[in-house]
C-alpha positions as protocol buffer text, in pm:
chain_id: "A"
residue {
  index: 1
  type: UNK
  ca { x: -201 y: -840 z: 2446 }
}
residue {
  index: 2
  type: UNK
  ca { x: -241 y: -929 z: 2051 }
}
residue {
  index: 3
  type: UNK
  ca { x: -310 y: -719 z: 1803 }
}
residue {
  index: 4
  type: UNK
  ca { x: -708 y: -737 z: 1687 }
}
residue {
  index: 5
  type: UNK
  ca { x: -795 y: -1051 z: 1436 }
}
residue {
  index: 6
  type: UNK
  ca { x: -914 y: -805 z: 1224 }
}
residue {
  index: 7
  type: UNK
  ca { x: -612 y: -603 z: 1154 }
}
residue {
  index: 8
  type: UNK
  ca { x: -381 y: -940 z: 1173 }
}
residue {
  index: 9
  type: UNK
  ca { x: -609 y: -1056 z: 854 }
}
residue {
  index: 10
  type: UNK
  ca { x: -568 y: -742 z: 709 }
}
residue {
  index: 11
  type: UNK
  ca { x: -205 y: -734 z: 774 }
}
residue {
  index: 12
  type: UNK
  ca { x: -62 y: -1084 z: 621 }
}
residue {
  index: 13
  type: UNK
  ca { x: -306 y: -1063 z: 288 }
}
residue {
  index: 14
  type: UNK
  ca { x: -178 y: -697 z: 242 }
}
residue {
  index: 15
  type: UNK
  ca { x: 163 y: -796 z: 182 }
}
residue {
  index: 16
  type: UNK
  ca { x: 150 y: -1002 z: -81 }
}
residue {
  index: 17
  type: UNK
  ca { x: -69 y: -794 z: -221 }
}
residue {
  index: 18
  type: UNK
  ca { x: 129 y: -483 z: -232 }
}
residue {
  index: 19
  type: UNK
  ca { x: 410 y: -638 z: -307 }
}
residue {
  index: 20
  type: UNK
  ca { x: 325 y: -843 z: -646 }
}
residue {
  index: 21
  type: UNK
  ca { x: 147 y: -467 z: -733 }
}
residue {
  index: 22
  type: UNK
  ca { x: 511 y: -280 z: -676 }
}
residue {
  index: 23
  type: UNK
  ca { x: 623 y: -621 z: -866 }
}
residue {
  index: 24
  type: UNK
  ca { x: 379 y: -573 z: -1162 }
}
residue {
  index: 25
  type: UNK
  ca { x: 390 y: -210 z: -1172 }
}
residue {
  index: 26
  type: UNK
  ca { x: 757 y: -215 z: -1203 }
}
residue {
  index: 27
  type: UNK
  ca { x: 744 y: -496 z: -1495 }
}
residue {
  index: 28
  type: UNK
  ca { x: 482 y: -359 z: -1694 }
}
residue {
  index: 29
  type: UNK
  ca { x: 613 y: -17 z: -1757 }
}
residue {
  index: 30
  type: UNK
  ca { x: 909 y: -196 z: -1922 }
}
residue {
  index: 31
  type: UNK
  ca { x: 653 y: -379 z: -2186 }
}
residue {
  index: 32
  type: UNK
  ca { x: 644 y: -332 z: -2567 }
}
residue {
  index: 33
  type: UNK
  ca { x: 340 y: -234 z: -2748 }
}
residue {
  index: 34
  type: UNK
  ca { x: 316 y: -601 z: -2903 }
}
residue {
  index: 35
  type: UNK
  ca { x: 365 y: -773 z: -2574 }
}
residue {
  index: 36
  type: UNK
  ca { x: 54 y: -1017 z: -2505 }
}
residue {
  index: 37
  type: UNK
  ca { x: 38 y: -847 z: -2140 }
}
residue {
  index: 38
  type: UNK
  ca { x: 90 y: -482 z: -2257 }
}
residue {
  index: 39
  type: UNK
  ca { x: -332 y: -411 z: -2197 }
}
residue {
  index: 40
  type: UNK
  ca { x: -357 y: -701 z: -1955 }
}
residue {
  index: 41
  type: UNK
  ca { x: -74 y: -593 z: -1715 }
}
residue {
  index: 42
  type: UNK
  ca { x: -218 y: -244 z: -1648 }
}
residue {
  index: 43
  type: UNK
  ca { x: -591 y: -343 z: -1611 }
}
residue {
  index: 44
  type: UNK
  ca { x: -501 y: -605 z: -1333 }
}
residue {
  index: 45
  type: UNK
  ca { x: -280 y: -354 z: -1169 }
}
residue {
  index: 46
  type: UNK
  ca { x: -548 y: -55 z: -1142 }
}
residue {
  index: 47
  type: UNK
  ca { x: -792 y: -421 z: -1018 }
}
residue {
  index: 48
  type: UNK
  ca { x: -577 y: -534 z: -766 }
}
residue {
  index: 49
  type: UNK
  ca { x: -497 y: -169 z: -675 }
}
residue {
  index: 50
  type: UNK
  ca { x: -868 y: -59 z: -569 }
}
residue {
  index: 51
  type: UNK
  ca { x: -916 y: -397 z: -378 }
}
residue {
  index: 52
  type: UNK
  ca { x: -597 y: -277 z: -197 }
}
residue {
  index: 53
  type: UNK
  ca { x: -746 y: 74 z: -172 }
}
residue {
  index: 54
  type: UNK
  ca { x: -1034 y: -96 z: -13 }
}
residue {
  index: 55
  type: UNK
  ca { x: -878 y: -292 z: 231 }
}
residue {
  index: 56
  type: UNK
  ca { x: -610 y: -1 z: 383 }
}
residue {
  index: 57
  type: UNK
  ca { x: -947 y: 185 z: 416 }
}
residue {
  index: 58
  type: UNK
  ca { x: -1125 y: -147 z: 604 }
}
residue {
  index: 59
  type: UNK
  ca { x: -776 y: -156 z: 772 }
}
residue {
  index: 60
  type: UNK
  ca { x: -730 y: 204 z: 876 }
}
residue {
  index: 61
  type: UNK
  ca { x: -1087 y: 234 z: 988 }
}
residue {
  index: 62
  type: UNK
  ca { x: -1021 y: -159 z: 1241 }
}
residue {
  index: 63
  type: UNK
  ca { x: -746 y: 82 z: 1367 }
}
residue {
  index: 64
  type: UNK
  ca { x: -948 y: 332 z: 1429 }
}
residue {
  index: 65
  type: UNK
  ca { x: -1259 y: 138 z: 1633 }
}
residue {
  index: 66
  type: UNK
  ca { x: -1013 y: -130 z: 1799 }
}
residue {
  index: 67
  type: UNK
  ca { x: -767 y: -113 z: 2175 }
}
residue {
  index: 68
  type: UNK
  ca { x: -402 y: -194 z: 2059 }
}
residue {
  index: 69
  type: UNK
  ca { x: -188 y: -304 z: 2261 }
}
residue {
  index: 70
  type: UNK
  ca { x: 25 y: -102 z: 2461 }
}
residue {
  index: 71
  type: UNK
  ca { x: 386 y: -51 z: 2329 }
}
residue {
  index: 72
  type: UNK
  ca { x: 645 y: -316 z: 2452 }
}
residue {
  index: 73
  type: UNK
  ca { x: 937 y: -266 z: 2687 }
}
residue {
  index: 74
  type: UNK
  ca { x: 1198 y: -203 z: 2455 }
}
residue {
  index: 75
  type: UNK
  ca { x: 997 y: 74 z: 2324 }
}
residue {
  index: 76
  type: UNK
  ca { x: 1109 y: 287 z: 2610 }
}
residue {
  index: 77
  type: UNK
  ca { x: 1264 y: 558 z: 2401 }
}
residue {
  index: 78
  type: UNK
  ca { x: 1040 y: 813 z: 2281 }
}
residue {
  index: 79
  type: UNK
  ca { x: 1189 y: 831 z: 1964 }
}
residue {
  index: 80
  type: UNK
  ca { x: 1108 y: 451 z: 1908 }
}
residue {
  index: 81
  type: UNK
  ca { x: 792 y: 498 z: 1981 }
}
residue {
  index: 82
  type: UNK
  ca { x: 757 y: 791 z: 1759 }
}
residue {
  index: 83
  type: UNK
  ca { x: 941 y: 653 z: 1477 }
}
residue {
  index: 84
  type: UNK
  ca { x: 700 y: 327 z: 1487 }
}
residue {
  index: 85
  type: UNK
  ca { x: 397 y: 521 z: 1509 }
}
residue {
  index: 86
  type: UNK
  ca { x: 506 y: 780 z: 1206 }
}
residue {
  index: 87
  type: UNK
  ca { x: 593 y: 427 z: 1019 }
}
residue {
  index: 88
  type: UNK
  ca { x: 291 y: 292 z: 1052 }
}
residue {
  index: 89
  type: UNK
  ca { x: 107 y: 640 z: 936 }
}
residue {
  index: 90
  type: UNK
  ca { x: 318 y: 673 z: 646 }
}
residue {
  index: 91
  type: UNK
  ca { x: 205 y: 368 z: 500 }
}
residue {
  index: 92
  type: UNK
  ca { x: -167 y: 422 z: 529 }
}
residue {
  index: 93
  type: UNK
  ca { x: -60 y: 743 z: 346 }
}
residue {
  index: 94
  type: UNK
  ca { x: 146 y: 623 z: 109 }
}
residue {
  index: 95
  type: UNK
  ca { x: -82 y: 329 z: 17 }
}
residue {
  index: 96
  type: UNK
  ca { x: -379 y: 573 z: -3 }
}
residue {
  index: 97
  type: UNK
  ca { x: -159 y: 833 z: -211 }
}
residue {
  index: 98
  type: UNK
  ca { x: -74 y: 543 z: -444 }
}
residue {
  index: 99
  type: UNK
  ca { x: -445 y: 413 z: -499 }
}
residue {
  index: 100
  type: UNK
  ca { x: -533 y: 839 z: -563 }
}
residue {
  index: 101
  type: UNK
  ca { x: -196 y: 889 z: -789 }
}
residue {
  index: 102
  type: UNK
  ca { x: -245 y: 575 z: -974 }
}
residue {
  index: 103
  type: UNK
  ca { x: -637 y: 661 z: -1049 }
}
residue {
  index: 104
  type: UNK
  ca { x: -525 y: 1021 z: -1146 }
}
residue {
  index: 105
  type: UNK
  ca { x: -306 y: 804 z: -1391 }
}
residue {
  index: 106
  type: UNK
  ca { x: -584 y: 630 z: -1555 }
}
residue {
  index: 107
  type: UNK
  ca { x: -814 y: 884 z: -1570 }
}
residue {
  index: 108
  type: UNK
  ca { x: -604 y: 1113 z: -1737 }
}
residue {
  index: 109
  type: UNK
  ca { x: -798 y: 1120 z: -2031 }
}
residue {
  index: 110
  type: UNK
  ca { x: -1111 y: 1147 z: -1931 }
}
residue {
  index: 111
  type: UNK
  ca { x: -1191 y: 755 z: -1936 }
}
residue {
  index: 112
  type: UNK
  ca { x: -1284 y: 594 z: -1648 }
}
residue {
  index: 113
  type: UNK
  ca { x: -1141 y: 260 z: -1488 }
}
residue {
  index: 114
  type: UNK
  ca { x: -1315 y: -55 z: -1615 }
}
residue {
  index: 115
  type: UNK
  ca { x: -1358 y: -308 z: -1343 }
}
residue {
  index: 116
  type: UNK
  ca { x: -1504 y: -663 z: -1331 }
}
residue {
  index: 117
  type: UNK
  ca { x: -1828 y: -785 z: -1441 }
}
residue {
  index: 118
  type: UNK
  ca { x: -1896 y: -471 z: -1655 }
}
residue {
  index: 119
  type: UNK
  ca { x: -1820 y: -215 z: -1429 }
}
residue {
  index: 120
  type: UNK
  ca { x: -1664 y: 142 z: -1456 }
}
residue {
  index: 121
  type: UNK
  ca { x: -1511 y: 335 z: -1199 }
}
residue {
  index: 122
  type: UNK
  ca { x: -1583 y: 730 z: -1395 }
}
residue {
  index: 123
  type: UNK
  ca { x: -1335 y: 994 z: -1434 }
}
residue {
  index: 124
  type: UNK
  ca { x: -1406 y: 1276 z: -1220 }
}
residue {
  index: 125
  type: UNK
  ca { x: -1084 y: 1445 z: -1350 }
}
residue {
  index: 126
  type: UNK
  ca { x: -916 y: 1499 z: -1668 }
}
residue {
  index: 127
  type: UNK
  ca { x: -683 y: 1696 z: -1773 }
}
residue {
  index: 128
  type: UNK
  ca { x: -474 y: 1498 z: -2027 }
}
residue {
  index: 129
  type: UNK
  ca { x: -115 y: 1464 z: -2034 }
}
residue {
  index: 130
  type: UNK
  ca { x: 4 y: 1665 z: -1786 }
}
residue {
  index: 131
  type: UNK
  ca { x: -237 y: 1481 z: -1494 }
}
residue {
  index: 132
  type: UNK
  ca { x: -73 y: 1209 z: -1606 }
}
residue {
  index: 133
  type: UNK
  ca { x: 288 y: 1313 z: -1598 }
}
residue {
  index: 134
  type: UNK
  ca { x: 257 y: 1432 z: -1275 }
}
residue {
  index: 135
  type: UNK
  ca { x: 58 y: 1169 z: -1128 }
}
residue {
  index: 136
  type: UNK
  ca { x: 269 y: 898 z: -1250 }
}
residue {
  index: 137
  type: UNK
  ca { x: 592 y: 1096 z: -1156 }
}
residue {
  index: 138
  type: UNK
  ca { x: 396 y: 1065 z: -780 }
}
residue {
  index: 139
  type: UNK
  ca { x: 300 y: 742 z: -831 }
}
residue {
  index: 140
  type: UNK
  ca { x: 651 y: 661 z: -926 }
}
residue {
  index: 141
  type: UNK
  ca { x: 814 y: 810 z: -568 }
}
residue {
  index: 142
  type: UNK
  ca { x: 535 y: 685 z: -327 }
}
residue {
  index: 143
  type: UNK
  ca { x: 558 y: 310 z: -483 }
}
residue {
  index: 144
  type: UNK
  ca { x: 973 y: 327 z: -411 }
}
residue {
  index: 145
  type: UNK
  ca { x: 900 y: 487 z: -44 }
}
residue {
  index: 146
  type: UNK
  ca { x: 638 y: 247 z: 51 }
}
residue {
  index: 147
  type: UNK
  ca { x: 961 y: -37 z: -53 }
}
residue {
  index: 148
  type: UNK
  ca { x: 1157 y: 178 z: 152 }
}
residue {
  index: 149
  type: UNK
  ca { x: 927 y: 127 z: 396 }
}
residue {
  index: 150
  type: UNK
  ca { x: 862 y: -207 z: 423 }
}
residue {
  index: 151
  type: UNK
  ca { x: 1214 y: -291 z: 411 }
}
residue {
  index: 152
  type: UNK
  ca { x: 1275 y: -85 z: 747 }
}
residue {
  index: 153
  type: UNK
  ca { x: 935 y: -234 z: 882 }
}
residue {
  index: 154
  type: UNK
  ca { x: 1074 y: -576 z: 799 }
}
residue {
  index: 155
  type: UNK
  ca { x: 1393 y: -469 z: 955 }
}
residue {
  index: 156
  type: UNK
  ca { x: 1256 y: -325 z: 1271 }
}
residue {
  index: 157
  type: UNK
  ca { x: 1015 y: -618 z: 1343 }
}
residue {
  index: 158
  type: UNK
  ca { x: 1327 y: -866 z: 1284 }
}
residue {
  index: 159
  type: UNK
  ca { x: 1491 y: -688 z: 1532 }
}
residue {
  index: 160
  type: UNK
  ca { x: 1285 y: -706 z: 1788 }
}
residue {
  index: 161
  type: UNK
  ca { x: 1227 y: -1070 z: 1757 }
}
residue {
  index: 162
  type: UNK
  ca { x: 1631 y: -1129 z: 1747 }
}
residue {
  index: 163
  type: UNK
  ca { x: 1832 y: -878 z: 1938 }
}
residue {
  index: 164
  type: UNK
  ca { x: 1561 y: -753 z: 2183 }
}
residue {
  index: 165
  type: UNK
  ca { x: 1367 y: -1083 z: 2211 }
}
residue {
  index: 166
  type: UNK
  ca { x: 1079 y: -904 z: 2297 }
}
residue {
  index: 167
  type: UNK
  ca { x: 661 y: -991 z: 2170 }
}
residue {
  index: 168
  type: UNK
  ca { x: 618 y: -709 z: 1907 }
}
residue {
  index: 169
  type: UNK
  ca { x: 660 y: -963 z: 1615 }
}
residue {
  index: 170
  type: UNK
  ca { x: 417 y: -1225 z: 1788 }
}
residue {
  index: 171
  type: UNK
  ca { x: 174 y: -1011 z: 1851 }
}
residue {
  index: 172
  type: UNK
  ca { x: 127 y: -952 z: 1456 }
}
residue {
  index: 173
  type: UNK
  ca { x: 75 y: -1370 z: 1382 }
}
C-alpha cells in the first residue's frame, strides 16, 4: 500500500519549500541595512512561511483523516518503528513551532504581518525586544533541528531503498 495522494502532494512541494525558507532565513540575517533585499528578504520569508504553516496544518490534518500503510518488514524493531514515528512528529512540531516563533518575531512590536493583496495578519502579542530575542533565539534552534532532521529523514529513507531494498521510499513517489 501507498501512501495517500494527498499527503504525497503535500510531501514533495514541502521540501523545497522549507528548504529555500532555512536557505533565505539563513542569508538574510547576514544582510546590510543598504542591501536592495534587506526589507524584501524578510517579507517573503514570513509569506512563504504562513503558506508553509498552512500546508503542515492541511498536511497534519490528511494524516489525521487518511489509512497509512502499515510499517514495512524491516521495521521489525520496535525502536525503528518508534524512532520513525517520533521523526515524523517532530517535524510537524518543529515546522509548527517555527511558523509560531517566527510570527512571535514579527510581531514583536506590536505590528502585524503584511501579506499579499493588502492584507495584515494583526499582532495579538507584543512585548518588544525581549519577545523578540527569545523568539528568534527559538526560531534560531528549531530551523537547525528541523535540518537535522531532514538530513536523518533523507538518510533513513536512502537506506531503506539501498541496504534493505525494501518499499518505504516508493511508497512516498
Amino acid at each position: 500500500m501507498s501512501y495517500p495522494i494527498a499527503i504525497k502532494i503535500l510531501h514533495w512541494l514541502m521540501l523545497p519549500l522549507l528548504v529555500g525558507m532555512y536557505l533565505l532565513g539563513d542569508w538574510m540575517v547576514g544582510l546590510d541595512y543598504y542591501s536592495p533585499w534587506y526589507q524584501q528578504a524578510p517579507h517573503l520569508h514570513k509569506v512563504i512561511g504562513l503558506v508553509v504553516v498552512a500546508m503542515m496544518l492541511l498536511r497534519l490534518w490528511t494524516r489525521l483523516r487518511s489509512e497509512l500503510p502499515t510499517p514495512v518488514a524491516t521495521h521489525k524493531r520496535r525502536w525503528q518503528r518508534t524512532a520513525a514515528k517520533s521523526l515524523q512528529w517532530l517535524f510537524y512540531l518543529v515546522v509548527l513551532g517555527l511558523g509560531v516563533s517566527g510570527y512571535l518575531i514579527s510581531s514583536a512590536e506590536g505590528q502585524g504581518i503584511d501579506l499579499i493583496f493588502g492584507l495584515t495578519l494583526p499582532a495579538l502579542m507584543s512585548l518588544g525586544e525581549p519577545q523578540a530575542e527569545w523568539a528568534g533565539f527559538i526560531h534560531e534552534v528549531l530551523a537547525k533541528v528541523f535540518i537535522l532532521s531532514l538530513l536523518l529523514h533523507v538518510l533513513a529513507a536512502l537506506k531503506h531503498h539501498f541496504m534493505d531494498r525494501d518499499e518505504t521510499l516508493k511508497r512516498m513517489l
